[in-house]
DOLUMFI-983083 format. One record per atom (N, C-alpha, C, CB): x, y, z. Coordinates in steps of 0.001 Angstrom, whole numbers, padded with zeros to 6 digits, always signed. Glycine has a CB too. Example, Ala and Ser with C-alpha at 12.3 -4.5 7.8 and 13.67 -1.06 7.14 Angstrom:
<pts>
+013190-005690+007800 +012300-004500+007800 +013200-003300+007800 +011308-004473+009046 +012850-002250+007080 +013670-001060+007140 +012900+000030+007870 +014084-000598+005725 
</pts>
This chain:
<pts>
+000814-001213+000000 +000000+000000+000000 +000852+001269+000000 -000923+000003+001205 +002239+001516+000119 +003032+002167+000082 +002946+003167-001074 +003946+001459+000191 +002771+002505-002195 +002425+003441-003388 +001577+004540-003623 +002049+002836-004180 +000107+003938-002848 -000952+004224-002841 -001121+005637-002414 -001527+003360-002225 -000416+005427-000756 -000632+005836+000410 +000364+007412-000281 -000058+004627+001883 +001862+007315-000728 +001994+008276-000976 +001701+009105-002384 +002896+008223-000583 +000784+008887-003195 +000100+009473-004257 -000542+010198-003387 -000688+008670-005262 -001703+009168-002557 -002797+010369-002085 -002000+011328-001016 -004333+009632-001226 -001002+011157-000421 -000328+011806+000627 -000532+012831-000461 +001202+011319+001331 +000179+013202-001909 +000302+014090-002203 -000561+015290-002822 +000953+013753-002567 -001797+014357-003064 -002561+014740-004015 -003915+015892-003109 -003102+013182-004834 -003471+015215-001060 -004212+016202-000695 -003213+016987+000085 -005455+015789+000003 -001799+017386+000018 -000789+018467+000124 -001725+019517-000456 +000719+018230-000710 -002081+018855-001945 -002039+019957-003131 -003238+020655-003099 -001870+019378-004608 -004329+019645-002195 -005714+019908-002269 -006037+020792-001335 -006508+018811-002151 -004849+020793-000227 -004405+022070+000715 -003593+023520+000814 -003871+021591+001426 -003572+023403-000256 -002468+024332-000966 -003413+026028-001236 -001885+023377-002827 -002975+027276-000777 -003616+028075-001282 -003491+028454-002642 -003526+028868-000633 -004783+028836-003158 -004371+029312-004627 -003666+030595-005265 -005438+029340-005228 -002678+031188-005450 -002096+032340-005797 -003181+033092-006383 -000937+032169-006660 -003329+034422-006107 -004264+035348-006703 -004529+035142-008401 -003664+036818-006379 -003433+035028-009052 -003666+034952-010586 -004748+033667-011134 -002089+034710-011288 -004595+032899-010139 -005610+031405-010529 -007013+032031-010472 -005519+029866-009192 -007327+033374-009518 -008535+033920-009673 -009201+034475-010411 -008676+034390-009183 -008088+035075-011528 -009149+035453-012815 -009496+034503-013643 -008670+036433-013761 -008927+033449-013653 -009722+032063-014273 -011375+032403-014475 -009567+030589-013022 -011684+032080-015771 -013622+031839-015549 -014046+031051-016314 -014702+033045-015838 -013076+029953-016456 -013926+028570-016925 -014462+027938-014906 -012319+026981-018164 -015150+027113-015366 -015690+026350-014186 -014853+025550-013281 -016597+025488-014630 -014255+024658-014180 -013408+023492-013755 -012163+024258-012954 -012866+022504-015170 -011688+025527-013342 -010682+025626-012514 -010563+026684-011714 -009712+025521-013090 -012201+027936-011393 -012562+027850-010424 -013276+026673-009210 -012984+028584-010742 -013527+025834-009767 -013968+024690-008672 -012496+024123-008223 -015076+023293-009420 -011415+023735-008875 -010466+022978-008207 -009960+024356-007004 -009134+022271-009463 -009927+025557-007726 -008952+027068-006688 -009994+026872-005492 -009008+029342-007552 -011426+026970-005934 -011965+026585-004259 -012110+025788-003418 -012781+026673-003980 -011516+024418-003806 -011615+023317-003331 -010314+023613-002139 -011528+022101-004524 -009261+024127-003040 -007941+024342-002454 -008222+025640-000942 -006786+025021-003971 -008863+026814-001643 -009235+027466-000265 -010051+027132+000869 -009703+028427-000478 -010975+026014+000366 -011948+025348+001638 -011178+024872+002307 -013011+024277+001431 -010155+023902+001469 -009453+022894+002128 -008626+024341+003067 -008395+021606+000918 -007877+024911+003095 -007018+025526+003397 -007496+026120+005049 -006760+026465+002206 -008515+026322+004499 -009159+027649+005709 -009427+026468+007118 -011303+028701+004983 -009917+025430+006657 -010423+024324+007330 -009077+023995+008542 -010786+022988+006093 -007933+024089+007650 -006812+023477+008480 -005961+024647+009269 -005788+022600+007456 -006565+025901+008735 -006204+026856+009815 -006613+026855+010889 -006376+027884+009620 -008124+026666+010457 -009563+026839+011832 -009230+026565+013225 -010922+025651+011664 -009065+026167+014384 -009213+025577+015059 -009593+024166+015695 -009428+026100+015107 -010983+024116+014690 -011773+022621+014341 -010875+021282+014616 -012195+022551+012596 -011230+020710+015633 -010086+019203+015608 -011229+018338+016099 -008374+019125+016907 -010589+017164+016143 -011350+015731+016143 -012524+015109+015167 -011964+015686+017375 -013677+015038+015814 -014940+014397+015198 -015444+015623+013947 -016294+014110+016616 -015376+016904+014758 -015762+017917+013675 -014998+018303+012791 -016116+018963+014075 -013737+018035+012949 -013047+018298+011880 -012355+017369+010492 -012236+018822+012503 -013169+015964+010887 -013240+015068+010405 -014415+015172+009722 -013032+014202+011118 -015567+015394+010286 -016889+015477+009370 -016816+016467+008507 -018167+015693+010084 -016037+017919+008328 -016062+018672+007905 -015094+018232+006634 -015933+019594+008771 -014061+017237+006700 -013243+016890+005941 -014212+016086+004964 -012095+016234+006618 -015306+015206+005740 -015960+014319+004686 -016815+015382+003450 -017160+013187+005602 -017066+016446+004481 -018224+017355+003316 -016731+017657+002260 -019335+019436+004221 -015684+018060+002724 -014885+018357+001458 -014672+017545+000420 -013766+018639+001715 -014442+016262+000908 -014099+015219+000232 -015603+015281-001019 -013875+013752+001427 -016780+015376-000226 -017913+015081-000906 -018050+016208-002150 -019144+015071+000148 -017833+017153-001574 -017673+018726-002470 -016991+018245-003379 -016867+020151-001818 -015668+017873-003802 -014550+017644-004393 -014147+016742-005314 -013945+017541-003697 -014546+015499-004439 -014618+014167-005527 -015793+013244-005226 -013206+013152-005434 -016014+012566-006329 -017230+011562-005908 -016397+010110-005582 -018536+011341-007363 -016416+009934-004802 -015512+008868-003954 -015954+007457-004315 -015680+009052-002259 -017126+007485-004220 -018173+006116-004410 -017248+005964-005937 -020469+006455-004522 -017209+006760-006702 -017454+006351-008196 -015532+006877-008539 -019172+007558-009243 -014664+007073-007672 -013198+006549-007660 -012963+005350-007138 -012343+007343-006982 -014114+005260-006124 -013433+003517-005290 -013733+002512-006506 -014608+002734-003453 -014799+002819-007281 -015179+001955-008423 -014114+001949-009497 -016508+002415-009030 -013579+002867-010500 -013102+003394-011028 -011386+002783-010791 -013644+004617-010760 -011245+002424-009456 -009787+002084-008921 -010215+000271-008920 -009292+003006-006992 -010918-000109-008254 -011297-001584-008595 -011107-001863-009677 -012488-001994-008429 -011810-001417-010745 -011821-001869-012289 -012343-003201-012389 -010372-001875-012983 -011887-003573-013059 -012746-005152-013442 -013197-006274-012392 -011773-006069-014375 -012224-006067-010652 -012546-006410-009644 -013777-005982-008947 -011673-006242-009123 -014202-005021-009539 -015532-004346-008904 -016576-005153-009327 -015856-002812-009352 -016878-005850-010674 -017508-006527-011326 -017780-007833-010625 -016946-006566-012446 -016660-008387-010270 -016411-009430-009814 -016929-010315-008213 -015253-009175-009978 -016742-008679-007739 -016857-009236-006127 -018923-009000-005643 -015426-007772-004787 -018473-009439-004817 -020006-009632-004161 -020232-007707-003229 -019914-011529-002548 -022126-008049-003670 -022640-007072-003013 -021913-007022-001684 -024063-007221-002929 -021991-007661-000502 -021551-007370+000703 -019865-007009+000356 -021899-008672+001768 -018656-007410-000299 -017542-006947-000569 -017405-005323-001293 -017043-008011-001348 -018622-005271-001740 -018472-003842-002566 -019017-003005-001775 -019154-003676-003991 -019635-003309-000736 -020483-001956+000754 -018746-002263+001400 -022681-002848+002470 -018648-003589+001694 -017579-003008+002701 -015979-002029+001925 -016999-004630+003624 -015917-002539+000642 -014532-001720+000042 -014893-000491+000402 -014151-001755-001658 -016083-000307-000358 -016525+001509-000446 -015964+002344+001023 -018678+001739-000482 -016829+001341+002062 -016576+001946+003996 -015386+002137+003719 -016764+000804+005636 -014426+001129+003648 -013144+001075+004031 -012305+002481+003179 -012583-000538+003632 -012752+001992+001818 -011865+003331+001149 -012143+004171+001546 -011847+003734-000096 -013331+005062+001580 -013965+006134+002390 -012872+006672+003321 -015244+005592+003227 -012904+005649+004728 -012480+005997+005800 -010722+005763+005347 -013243+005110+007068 -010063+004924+004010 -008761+005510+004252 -008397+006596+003774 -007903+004843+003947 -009233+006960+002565 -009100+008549+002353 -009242+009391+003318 -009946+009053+001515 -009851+009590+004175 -010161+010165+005389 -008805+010179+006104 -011301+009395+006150 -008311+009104+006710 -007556+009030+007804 -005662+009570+006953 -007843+007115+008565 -005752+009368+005421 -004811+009676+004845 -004642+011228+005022 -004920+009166+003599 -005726+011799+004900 -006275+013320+004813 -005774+014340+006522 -008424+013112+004609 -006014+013224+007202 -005803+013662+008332 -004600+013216+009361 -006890+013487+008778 -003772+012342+008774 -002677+012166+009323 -001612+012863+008450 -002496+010790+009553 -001844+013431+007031 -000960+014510+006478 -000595+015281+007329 -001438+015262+005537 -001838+016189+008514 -001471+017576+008636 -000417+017744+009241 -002310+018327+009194 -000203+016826+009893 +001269+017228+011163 +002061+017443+010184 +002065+015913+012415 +002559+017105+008960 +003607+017348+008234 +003309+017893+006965 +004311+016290+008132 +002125+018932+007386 +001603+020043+006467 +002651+021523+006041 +000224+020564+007303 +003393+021139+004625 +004012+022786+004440 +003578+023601+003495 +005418+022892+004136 +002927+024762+004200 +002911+025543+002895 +003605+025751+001845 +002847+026413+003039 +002837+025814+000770 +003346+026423-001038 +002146+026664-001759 +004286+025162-002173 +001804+027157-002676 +000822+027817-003555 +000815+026737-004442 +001162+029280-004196 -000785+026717-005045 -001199+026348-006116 -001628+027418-007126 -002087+025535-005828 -000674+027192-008206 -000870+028240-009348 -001650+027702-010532 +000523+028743-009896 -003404+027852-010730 -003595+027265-012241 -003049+028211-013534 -005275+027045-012483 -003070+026911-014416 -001877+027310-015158 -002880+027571-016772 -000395+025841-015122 -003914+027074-016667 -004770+026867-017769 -005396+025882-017559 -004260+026775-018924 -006617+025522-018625 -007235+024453-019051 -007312+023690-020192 -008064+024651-018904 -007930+022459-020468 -007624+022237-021876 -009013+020854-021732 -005545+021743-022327 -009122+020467-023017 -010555+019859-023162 -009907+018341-022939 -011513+020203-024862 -011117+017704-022309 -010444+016260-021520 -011024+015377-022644 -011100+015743-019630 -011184+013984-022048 -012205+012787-022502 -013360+013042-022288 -012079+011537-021918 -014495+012757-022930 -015765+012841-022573 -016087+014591-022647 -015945+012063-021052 -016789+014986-021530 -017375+016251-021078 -016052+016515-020267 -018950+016201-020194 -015179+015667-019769 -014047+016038-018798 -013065+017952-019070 -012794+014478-019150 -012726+018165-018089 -011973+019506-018203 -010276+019037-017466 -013007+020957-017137 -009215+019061-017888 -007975+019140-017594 -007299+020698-017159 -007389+018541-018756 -007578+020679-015664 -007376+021836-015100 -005866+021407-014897 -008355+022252-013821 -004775+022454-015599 -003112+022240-015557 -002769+023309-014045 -002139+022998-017430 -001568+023571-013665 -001710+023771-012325 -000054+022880-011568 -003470+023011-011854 +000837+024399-011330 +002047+024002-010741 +002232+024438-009002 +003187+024704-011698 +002910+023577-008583 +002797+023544-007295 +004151+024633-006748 +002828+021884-006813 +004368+025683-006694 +005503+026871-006397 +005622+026555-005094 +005126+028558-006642 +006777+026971-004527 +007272+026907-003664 +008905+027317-003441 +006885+025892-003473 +009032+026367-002382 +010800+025658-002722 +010846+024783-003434 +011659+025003-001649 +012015+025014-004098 +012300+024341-005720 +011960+024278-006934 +012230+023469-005840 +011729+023449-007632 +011178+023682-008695 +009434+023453-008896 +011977+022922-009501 +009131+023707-009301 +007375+024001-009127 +006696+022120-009640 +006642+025779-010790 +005929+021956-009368 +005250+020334-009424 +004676+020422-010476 +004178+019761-008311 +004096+020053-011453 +003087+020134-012044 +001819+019055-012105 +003573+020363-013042 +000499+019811-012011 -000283+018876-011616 -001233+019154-012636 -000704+018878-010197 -002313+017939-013136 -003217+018113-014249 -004540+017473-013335 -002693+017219-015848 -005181+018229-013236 -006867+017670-012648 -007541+017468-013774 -007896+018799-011684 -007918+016229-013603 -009689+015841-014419 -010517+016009-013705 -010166+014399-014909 -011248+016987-014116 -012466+017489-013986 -013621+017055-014858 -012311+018716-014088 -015098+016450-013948 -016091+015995-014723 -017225+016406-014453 -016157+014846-014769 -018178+016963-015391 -019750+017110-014853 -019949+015858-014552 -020954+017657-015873 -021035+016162-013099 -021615+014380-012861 -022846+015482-012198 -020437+012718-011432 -024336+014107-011832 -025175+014997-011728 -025109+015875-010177 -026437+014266-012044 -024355+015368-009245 -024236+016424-008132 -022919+017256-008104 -024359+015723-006763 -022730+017523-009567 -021813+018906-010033 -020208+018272-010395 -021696+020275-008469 -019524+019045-010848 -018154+019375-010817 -017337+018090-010012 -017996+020884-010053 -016955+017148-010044 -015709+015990-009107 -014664+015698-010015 -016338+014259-008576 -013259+015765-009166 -012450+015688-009197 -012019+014186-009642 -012217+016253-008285 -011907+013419-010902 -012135+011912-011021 -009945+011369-011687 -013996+011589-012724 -009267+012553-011754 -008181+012063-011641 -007154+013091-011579 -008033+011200-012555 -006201+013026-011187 -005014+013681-010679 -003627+012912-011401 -005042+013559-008939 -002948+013986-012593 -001490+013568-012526 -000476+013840-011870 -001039+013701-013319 +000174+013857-011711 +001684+014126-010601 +002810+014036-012069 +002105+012309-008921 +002918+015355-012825 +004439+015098-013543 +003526+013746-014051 +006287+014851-012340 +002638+014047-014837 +002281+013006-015620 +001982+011259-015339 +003208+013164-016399 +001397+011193-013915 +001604+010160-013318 +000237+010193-013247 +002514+010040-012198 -000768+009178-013344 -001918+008391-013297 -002191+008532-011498 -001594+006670-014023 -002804+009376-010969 -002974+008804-009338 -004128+006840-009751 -004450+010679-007998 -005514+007390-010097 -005807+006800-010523 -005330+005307-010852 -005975+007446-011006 -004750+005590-011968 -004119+004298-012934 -003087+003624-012272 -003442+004753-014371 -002392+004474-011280 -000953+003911-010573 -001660+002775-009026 +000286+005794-009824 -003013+003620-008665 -003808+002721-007787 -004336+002066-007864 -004349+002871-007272 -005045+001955-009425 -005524+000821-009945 -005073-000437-009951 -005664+000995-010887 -003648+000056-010592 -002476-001560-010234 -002193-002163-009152 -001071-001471-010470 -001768-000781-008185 -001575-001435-006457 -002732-002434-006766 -001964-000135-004756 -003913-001767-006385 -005418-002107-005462 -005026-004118-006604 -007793-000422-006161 -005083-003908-007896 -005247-004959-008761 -004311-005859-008338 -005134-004638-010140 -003050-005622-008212 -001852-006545-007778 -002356-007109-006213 -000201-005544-007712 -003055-006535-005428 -003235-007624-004423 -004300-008009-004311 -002915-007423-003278 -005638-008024-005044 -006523-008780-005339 -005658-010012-006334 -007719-007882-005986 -005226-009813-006716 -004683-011251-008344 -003783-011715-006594 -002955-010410-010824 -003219-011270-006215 -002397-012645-005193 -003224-012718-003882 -000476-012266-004622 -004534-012222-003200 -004788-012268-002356 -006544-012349-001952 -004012-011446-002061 -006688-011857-002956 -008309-011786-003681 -008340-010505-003089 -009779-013011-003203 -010230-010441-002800 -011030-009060-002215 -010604-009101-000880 -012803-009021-002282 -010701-010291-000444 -010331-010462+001726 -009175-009695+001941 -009755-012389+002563 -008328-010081+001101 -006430-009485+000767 -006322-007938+001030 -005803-009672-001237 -007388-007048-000312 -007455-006572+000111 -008015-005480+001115 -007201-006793-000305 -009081-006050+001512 -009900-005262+002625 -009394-005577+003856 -011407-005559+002674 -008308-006319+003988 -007676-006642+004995 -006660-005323+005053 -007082-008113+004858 -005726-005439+003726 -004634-004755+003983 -004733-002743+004520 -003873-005097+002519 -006162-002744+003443 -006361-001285+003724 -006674-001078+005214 -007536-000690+002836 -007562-001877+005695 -008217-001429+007104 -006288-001651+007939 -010033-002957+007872 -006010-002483+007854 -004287-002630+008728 -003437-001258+008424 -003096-004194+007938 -003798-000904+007725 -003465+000004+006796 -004035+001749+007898 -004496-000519+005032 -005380+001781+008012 -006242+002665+008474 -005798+002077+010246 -008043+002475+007711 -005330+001406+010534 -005225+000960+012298 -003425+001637+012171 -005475-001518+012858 -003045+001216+011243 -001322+002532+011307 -001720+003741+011334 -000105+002667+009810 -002231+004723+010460 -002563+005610+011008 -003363+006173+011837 -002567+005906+010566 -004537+005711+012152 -004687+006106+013758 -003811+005712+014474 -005779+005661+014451 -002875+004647+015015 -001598+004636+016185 -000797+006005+015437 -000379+002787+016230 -000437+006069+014701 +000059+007670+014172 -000317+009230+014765 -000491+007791+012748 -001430+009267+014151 -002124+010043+014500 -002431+010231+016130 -003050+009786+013754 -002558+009417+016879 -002325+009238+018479 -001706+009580+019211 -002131+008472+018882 -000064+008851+018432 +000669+009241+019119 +001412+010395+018377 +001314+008225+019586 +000883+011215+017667 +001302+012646+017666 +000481+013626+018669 +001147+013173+016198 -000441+013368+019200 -001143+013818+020002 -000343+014175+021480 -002195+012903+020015 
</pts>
């Protein structure tokens, strides 16, 4: 899960990231929705807000942001097909809550840098490719959001890193230990997975 774990490590750095003023004259949709995703996220982790509420408040972001149900699907792939109703309620819980606990054991080693959008450009489908470098120290990141109408608006359905598949790169993890371990394999590994970071998260406390 190592792979996994640091894609999304990065992908909600970025989702925490304030947006530099210039990303604000943007007025396509797609990349005012990603610049506000980035200031919700942002303001949230200034707030005060900790524990249960600041966890629920993380789920409304998550919900705002991406449609999760339909990435946990999307990352299964042909295993989704495969497994049983009761295996596909429990993946969904589980992913849910490791996005969650990924989200929230970042912050201790939260550093600021700006998210600069950089432009847009026309995706697959109805999709929007919001481009977008990560400034800071060093040399700047570059990141490409897919952006999709779905019917409860605007979600976030993939993220490159420097041209890297978050998506497609988790697809394989998640796939490589179903083919040696089945569905048990992995709903095992994620939840073992979600019990490290809470002892983490704990004992930063």
């Amino acid at each position: 899960m190592k792979t996994l774990r640091g894609l999304v490590l990065v992908l909600v750095t970025v989702l925490a990231l304030p947006a530099l003023p210039a990303a604000a004259q943007s007025s396509d949709p797609a990349a005012l929705f990603v610049q506000k995703l980035a200031d919700d996220t942002i303001d949230l982790l200034r707030s005060q807000t900790r524990g249960a509420a600041r966890d629920a408040q993380f789920r409304k972001l998550m919900g705002a942001g991406m449609d999760v149900e339909f990435l946990g699907r999307q990352v299964l792939a042909r295993y989704w097909r495969t497994a049983t109703e009761a295996e596909r309620q429990q993946y969904q819980t589980i992913f849910r809550d490791y996005m969650l606990r990924t989200i929230t054991s970042r912050l201790a080693r939260f550093e600021q840098e700006a998210l600069k959008v950089t432009g847009t450009t026309k995706g697959p489908k109805d999709d929007t490719i919001v481009s977008s470098d990560v400034v800071g120290k060093g040399e700047p990141i570059r990141m490409d959001w897919q952006v999709r109408p779905m019917d409860s608006g605007l979600k976030i359905i993939d993220v490159k890193i420097e041209g890297i598949s978050m998506l497609i790169t988790t697809r394989e993890e998640f796939g490589g230990i179903v083919q040696q371990r089945g569905m048990s394999g992995l709903l095992d590994a994620m939840k073992n997975k979600i019990e490290v970071m809470k002892a983490q998260s704990a004992g930063a406390l």
